[in-house]
N, C-alpha and C positions, 0 to 999 in steps of 0.2 A: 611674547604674549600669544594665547593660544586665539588664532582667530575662526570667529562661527561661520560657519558656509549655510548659506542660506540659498535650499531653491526657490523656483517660481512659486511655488506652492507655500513657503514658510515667507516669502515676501507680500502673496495676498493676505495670506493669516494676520502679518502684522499690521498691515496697512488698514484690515478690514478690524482690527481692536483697535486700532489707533482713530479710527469714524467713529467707533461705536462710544470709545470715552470721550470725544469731543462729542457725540451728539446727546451722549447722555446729561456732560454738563449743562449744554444748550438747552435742552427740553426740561430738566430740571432749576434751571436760574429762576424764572419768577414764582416758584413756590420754595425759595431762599428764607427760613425767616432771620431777615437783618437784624441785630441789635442795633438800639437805638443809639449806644455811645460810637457807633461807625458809619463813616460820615462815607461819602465818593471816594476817596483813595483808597479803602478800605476794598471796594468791590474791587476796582484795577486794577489792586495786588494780586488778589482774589481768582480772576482773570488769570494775570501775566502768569499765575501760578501755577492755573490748571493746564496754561499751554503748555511750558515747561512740564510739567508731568504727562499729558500726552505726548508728547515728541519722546522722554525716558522710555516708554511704551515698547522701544526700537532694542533697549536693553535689556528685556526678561529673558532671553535666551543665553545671551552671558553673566549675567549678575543676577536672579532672577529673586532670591532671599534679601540682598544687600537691596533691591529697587522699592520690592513689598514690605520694607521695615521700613524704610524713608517715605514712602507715599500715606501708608499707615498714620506715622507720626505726624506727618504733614498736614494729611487729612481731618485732626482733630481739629484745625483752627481755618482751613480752606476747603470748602465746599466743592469748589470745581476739583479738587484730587479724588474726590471719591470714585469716576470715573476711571483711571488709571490705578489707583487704588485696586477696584474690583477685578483688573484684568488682572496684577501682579498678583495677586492673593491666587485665581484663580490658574494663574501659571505655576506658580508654587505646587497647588495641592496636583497640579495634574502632570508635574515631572519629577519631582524631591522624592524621599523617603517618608515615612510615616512620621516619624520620629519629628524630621524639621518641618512638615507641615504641621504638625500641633504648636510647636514653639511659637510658629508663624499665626497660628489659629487662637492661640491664647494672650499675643500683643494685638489682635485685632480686636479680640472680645474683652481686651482688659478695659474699657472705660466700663464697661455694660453696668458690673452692680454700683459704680457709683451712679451712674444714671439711675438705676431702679430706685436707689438710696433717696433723690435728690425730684422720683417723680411726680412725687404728691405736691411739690411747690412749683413746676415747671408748666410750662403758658400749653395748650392743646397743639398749638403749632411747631412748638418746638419739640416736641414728645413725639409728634407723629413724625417726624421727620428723622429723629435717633433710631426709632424703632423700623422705620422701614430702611435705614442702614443697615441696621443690623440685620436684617433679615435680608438684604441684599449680600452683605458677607458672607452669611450661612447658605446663601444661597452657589454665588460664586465659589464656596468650598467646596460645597457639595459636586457641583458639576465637572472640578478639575479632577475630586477622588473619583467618580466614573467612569470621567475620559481614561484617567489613571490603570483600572480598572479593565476598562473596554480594550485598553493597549495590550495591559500583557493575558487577558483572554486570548488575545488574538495573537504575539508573540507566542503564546504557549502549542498555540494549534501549530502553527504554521513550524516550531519547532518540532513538533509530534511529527507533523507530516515530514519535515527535510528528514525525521530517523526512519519512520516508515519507509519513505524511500530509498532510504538509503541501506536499510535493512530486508528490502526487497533487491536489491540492484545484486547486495553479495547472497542473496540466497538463491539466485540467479546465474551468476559468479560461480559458486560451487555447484548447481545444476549443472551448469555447463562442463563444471570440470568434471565431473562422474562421467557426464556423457561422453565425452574425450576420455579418458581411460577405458569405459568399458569396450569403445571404439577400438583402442588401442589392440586390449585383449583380445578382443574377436578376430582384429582383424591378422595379430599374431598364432593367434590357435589356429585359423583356420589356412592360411597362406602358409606356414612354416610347415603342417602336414605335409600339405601338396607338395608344396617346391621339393622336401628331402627328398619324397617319393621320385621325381622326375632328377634328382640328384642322383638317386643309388643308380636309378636304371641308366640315366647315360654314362657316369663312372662307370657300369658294367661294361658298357659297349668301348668306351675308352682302352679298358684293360686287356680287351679280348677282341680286337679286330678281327680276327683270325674268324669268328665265332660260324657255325652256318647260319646260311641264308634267312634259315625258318626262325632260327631264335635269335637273328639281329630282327627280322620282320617284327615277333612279336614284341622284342624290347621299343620297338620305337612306336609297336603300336599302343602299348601301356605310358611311352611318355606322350603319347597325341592326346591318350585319353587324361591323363594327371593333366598335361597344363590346361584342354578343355573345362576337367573338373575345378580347376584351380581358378579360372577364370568366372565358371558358372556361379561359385561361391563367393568369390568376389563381389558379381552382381547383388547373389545378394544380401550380401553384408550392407552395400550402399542401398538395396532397394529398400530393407529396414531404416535407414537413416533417413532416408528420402521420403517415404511413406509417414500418410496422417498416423497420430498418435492411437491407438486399438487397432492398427491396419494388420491383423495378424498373417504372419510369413513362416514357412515351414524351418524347424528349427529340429535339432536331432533329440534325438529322446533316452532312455538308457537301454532300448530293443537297437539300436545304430549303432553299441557297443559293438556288437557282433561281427556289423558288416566291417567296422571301424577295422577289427582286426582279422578280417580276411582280405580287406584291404592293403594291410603291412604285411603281411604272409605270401602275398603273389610278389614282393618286392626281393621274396629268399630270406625271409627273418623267421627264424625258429621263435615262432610262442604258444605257450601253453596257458591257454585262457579256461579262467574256472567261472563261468557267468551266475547268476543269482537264479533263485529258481523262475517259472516261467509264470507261476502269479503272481510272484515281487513284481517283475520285469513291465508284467503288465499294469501292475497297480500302482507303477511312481510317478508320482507327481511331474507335470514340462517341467519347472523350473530344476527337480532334484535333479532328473534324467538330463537335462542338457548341463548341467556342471558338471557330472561325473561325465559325460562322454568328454567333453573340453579338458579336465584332467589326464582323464587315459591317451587321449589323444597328443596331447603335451609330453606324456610321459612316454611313451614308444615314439613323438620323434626328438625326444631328447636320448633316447638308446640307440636311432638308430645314427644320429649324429658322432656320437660318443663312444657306441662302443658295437659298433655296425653289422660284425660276427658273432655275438655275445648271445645265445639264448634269455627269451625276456616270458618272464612268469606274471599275470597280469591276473587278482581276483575280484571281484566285485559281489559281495553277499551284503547281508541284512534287511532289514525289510521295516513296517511301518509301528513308529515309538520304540525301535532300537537304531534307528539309525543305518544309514546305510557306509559300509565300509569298502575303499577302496586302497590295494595295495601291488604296485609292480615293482617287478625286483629283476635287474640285469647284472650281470657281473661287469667288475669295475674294469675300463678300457686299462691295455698294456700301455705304464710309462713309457715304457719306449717307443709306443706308438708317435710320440710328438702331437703335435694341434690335431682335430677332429678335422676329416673332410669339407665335411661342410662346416660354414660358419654360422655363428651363432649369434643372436645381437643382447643374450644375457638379460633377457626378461624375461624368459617362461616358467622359470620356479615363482620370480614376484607375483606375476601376473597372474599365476593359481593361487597362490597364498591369498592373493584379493580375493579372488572368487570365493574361496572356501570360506573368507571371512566376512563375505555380503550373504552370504546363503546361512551364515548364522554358525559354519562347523569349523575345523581346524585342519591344516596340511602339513605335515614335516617330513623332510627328506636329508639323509644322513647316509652313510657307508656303514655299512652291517657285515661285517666280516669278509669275504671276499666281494661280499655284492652290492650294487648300490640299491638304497631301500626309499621308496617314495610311497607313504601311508596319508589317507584322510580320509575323514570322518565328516559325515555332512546330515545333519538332520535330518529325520521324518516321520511329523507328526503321526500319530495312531490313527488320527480319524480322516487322513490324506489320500484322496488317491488321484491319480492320473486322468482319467475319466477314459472314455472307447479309446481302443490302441488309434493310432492314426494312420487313414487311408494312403493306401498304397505303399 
């Protein structure tokens, strides 16, 4: 048998209905009208009856239809059950379905029209006493359909709000996770640069001990300054994370392409850079200007990983409502070279493919006959511009 658990709170409930139909009997007894053919045992039954029907009282939470059909019926011949009567009724209409509360509503009100039938010969004291029955059942109904009511108002919010929340927590969730990849990417664009650069020049120095003085001097002094640099960008990759949100921080633009690749060029890499004209340059947008520069960037040191000797062809043209196009081209490293120098940890094509596809445009890279080919296309709008180049 399935047993009710009742807290603190569902045990004043009951105890405090179980007063209310003992005091209602009590205060209701002496405007009883007795019939004359019922003599004293008739009241004592009467009595013994409505106590038993309040103590039942303890039953509307497990049997709650089977207590308000028996009190009901009960009630038509004992006065003191009207009291337990009107809780059970009003339990009913305030946990049940619609459905059984009408069934339930229609054995309470089933005397009604023969009373109406029957009220033109009935004494004033007996009429007023049905009628304010009845109007206490209607009454008791009524208050259980809006407790009814009032419940699942209030289930429904509080449902609304656990989805709200819950539907804030994962939009939250995924905030977070963008913010952790675009982390990712930056902090791979920008540290994989650096490091190959301070990669080539000390493998230079490795290979060529012999070297002179002047040109081991200056190789160690390009790798003081890469890991310096390498460091500085570091900074601030994390001072961006770290910084309030609109804390604006210097960020490269598509005029850094330039320096990008005379950066690669003092490392001994043949490239032949074809740049966009000088009022595109200056008229693109931060956001277009820092994706292509994080692309080309990507792209020369994945050549210079890959294919370390390999002349790298790098162009950057179009301009605003055609779109700006980027494409570098190295020839493909010798198989028989075996693994790349440096290693690689195999997410710098992914991690441009995202960018190219949060900025709205597309990136494919394939082998093109001897050479390997890295093309994208990134929007910009017509009415877009950059705004003043940026100081310094």
């Amino acid at each position: 048998m399935h047993r009710i658990h009742r807290t603190r709170r569902d045990w004043a409930a009951d105890i405090g209905l179980i007063l209310f139909a003992a005091c209602f009997a009590a205060i209701t007894s002496r405007s009883i009208p007795v019939p004359q053919d019922m003599g004293p045992g008739w009241q004592v039954a009467d009595q013994v009856a409505g106590g038993l029907g309040c103590a039942a009282v303890f039953l509307r939470r497990r049997w709650p239809v089977q207590l308000a059909v028996t009190l009901l019926v009960a009630g038509t011949v004992a006065h003191y059950m009207t009291g337990p009567a009107l809780v059970a009724v009003f339990t009913v209409a305030a946990g049940r379905p619609w459905r059984v509360t009408a069934w339930v509503a229609a054995l309470a009100f089933a005397p009604l029209p023969v009373f109406l039938h029957e009220l033109p010969e009935t004494d004033q004291d007996r009429a007023g006493a049905a009628l304010t029955y009845f109007a206490l059942l209607a009454g008791a109904i009524g208050w259980g359909l809006f407790r009814r009511s009032r419940h699942q108002l209030i289930d429904s919010l509080r449902e609304r709000a656990e989805l709200a929340e819950a539907g804030s927590a994962l939009r939250a969730a995924r905030a977070t996770q963008r913010a952790r990849e675009e982390i990712a990417r930056e902090m791979h664009d920008v540290l994989a640069h650096r490091l190959s650069l301070l990669s080539v020049h000390a493998g230079a120095l490795e290979f060529n001990p012999g070297a002179p003085p002047a040109e081991v001097q200056r190789a160690a002094g390009v790798i003081r300054d890469s890991a310096h640099q390498a460091l500085q960008d570091l900074r601030e990759v994390i001072g961006v994370l770290r910084a309030p949100v609109g804390d604006g921080r210097p960020q490269p633009t598509l005029r850094d392409v330039a320096r990008l690749v005379e950066e690669a060029e003092e490392t001994g890499a043949r490239i032949a850079y074809e740049p966009p004209g000088e009022a595109e340059t200056a008229a693109a947008p931060a956001a277009l200007g820092r994706t292509a520069y994080r692309i080309v960037q990507e792209a020369l040191t994945n050549a210079r990983k890959h294919a370390p000797d390999a002349p790298v062809r790098v162009k950057v043209s179009g301009g605003p409502g055609a779109g700006l196009g980027i494409e570098v081209r190295n020839a493909l490293p010798d198989a028989a070279a075996g693994e790349p120098a440096i290693p690689g940890a195999g997410q710098g094509l992914i991690g441009l493919g995202e960018r190219a596809a949060l900025a709205g445009g597309r990136l494919e890279h394939d082998r093109d006959g001897a050479d390997f080919r890295l093309a994208a296309w990134l929007p910009w709008p017509a009415d877009a511009t950059g705004g003043p180049p940026p100081a310094g």
